[in-house]
C-alpha positions as CSV (number, residue, x, y, z in Angstrom):
1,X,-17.6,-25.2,-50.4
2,X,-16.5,-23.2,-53.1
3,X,-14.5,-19.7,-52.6
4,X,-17.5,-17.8,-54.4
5,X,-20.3,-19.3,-52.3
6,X,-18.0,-18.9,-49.2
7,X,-18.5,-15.2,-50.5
8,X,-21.8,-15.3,-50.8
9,X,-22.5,-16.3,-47.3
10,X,-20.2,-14.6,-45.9
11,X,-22.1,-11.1,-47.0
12,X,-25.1,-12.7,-46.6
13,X,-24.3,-12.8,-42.8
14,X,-22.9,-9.3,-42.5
15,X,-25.7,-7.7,-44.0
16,X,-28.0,-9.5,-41.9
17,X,-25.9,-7.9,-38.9
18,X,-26.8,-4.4,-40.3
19,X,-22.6,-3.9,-41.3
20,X,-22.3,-0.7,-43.2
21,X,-19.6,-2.4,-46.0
22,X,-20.6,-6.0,-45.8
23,X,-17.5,-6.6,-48.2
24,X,-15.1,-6.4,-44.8
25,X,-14.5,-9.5,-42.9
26,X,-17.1,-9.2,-40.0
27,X,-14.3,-9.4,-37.3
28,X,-12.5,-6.5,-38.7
29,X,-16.0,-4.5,-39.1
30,X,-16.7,-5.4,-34.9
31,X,-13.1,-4.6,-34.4
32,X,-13.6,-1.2,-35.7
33,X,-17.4,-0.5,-34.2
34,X,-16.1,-1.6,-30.8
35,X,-13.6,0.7,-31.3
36,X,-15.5,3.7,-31.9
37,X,-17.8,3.1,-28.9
38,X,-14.8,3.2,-26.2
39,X,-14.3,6.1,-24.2
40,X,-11.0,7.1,-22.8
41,X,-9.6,5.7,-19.3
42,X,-9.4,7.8,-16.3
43,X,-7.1,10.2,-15.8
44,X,-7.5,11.0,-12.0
45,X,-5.8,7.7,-10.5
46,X,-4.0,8.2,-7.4
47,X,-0.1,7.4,-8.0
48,X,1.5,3.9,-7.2
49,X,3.4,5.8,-3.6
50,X,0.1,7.1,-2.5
51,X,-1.6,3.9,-3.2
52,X,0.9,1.5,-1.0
53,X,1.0,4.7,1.6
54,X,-3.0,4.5,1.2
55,X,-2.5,0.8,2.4
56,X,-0.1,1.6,5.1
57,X,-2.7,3.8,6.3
58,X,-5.6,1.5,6.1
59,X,-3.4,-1.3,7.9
60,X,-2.8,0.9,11.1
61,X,-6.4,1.0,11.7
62,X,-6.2,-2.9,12.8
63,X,-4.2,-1.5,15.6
64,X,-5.3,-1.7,18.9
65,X,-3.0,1.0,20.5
66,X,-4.7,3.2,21.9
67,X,-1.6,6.7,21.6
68,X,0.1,5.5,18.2
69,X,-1.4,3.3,15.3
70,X,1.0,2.3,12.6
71,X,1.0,0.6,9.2
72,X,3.6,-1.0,6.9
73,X,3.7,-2.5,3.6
74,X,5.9,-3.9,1.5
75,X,6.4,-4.3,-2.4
76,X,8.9,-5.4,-4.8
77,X,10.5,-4.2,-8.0
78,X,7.1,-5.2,-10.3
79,X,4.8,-3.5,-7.5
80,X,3.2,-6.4,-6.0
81,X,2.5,-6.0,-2.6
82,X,4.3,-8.6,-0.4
83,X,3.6,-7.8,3.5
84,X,1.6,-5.4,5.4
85,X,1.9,-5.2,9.1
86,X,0.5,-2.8,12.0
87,X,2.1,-2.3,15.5
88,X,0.5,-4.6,18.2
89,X,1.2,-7.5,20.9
90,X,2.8,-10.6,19.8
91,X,0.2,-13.1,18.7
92,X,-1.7,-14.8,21.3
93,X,-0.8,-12.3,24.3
94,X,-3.2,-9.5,23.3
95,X,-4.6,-9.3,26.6
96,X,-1.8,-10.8,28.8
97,X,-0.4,-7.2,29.2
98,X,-1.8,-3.8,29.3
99,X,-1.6,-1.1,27.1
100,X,-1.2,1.4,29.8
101,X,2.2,2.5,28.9
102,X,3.6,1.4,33.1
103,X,3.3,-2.5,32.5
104,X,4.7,-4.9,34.9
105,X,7.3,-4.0,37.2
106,X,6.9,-0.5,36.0
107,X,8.5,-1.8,32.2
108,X,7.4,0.3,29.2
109,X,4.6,-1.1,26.5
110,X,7.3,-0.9,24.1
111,X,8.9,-3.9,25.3
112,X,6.2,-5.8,24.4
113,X,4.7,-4.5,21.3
114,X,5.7,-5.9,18.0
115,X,6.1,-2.6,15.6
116,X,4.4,-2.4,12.4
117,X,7.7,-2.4,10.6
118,X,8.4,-6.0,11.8
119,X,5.4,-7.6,11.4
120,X,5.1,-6.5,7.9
121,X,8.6,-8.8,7.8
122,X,8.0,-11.6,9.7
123,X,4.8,-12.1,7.8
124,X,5.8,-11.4,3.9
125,X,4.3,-14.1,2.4
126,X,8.1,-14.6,0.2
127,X,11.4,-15.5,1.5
128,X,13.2,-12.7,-0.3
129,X,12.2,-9.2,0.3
130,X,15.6,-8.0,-1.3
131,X,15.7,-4.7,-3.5
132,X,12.2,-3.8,-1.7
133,X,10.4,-0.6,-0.8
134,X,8.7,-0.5,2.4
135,X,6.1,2.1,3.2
136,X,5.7,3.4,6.7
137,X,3.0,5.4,8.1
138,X,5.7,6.8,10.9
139,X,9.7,6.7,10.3
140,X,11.3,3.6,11.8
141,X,13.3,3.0,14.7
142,X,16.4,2.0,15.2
143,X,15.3,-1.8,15.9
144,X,13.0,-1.7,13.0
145,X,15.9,0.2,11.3
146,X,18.2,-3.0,12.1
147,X,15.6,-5.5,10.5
148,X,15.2,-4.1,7.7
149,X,18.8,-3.4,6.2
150,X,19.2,-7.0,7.4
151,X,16.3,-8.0,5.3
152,X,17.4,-6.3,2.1
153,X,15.2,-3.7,1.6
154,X,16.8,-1.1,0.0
155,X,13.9,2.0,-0.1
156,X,12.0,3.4,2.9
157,X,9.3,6.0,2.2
158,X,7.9,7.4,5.9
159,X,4.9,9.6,6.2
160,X,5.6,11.2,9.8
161,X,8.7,12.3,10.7
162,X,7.4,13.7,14.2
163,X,9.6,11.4,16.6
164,X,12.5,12.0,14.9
165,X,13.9,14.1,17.4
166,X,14.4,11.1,19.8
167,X,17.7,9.1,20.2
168,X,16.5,5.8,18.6
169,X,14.6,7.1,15.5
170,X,17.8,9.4,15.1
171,X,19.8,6.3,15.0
172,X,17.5,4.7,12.7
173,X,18.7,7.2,10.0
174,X,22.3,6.6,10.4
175,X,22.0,3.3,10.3
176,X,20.1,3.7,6.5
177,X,22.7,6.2,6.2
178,X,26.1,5.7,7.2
179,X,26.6,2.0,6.6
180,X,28.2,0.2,3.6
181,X,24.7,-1.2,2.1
182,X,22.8,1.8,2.4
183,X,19.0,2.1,2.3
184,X,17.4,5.6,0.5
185,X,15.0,6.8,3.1
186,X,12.5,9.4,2.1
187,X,9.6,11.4,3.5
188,X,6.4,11.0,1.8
189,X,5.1,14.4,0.4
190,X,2.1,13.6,-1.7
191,X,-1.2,14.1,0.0
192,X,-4.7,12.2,-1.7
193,X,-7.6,14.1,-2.2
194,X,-11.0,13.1,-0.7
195,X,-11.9,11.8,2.3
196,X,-11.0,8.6,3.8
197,X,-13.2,5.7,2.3
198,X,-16.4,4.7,3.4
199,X,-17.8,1.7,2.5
200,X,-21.5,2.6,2.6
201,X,-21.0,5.7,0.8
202,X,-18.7,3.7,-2.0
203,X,-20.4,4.2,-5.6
204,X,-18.4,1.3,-8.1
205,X,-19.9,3.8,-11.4
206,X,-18.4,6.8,-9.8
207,X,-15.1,7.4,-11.6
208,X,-13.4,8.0,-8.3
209,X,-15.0,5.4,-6.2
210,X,-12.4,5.0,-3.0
211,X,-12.0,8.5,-1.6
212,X,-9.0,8.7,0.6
213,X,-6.8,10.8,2.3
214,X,-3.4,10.2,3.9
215,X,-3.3,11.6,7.3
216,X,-0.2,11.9,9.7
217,X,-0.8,9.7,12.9
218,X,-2.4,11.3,15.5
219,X,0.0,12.7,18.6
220,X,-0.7,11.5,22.0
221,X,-0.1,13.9,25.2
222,X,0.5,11.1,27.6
223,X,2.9,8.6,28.2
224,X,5.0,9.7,24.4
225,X,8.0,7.7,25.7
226,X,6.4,4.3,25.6
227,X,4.2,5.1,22.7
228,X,5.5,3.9,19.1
């Protein structure tokens, strides 16, 4: 085919497909229509700390404690999300023990519970979790604390600070603190607007579909000391 009937068709074409200047190359004319019919991206996305604290949050509400739900997750340096975990019995032994706080022989429910902070590492699905952030719905303690500066993790970003005042969440922070590999542990401040989600009420055309909001968790007035 020669260049001038190539040409010919090709205009042929264009104006059949109603192009204002069939003399530009039809991808270059859809190019610039598409272009024109765009509308600009949404401005009102909640920030990357609020959405892995969002999903800290969500996790605790797998929790079957009945005084202190908590949630974890964990992401690495390109922001993929690499472990969640909530506070709960080991595996398999959910209802060998109670969750009244006096268990056998008058032992504490802590001694049994897995914490969120933990289970978030034991089931990361990577082996390395070095040079991570974690995300905590309620400041670690120091056995949590222990795990993850063995781990690697070098950020901690807590949303409740409200045990702090006790001996082993205190130690937690000197053991971020006052080591040789420190780990930057900082309160979460930012608070997302809206409600918490509700699936039945979710609208996917809305432009701010999943409505959530980060709340602290809730205090218990019995049995604190066995409570995580």
């Amino acid at each position: 085919m020669t260049l001038f009937v190539y040409n010919q068709l090709h205009r042929c074409i264009a104006l059949r497909r109603g192009f204002a200047n069939p003399l530009i190359p039809c991808e270059q004319q859809i190019a610039s229509d598409c272009g024109k019919m765009t509308t600009p991206p949404r401005e009102n996305i909640i920030d990357y700390d609020s959405y892995f604290m969002a999903l800290a949050f969500l996790a605790r509400h797998r929790s079957r404690d009945p005084n202190y739900q908590v949630g974890a997750c964990i992401v690495n340096d390109d922001r993929k999300i690499i472990g969640i975990g909530y506070n709960g019995f080991p595996a398999g032994s959910a209802y060998a023990h109670s969750w009244d706080p006096q268990t056998r022989e008058s032992k504490g429910k802590h001694l049994y519970v897995v914490h969120a902070e933990m289970n978030a590492l034991i089931f990361r699905n990577t082996a390395d979790v070095k040079g991570c952030t974690m995300y905590v719905t309620l400041s670690p303690c120091a056995d949590c604390a222990k795990a993850i500066i063995q781990s690697g993790i070098k950020k901690v970003i807590y949303f409740s600070d409200e045990k702090m005042h006790k001996e082993e969440f205190k130690a937690a922070f000197d053991i971020f603190q006052k080591g040789e590999r420190k780990v930057e542990f900082k309160k979460f401040c930012e608070v997302v607007k809206e409600p918490p989600i509700e699936f039945n009420t979710v609208n996917l055309a809305h432009e701010n579909p999943f409505n959530i909001k980060l709340c602290a968790p809730e205090p218990s007035n019995e049995n604190e000391d066995f409570s995580e």
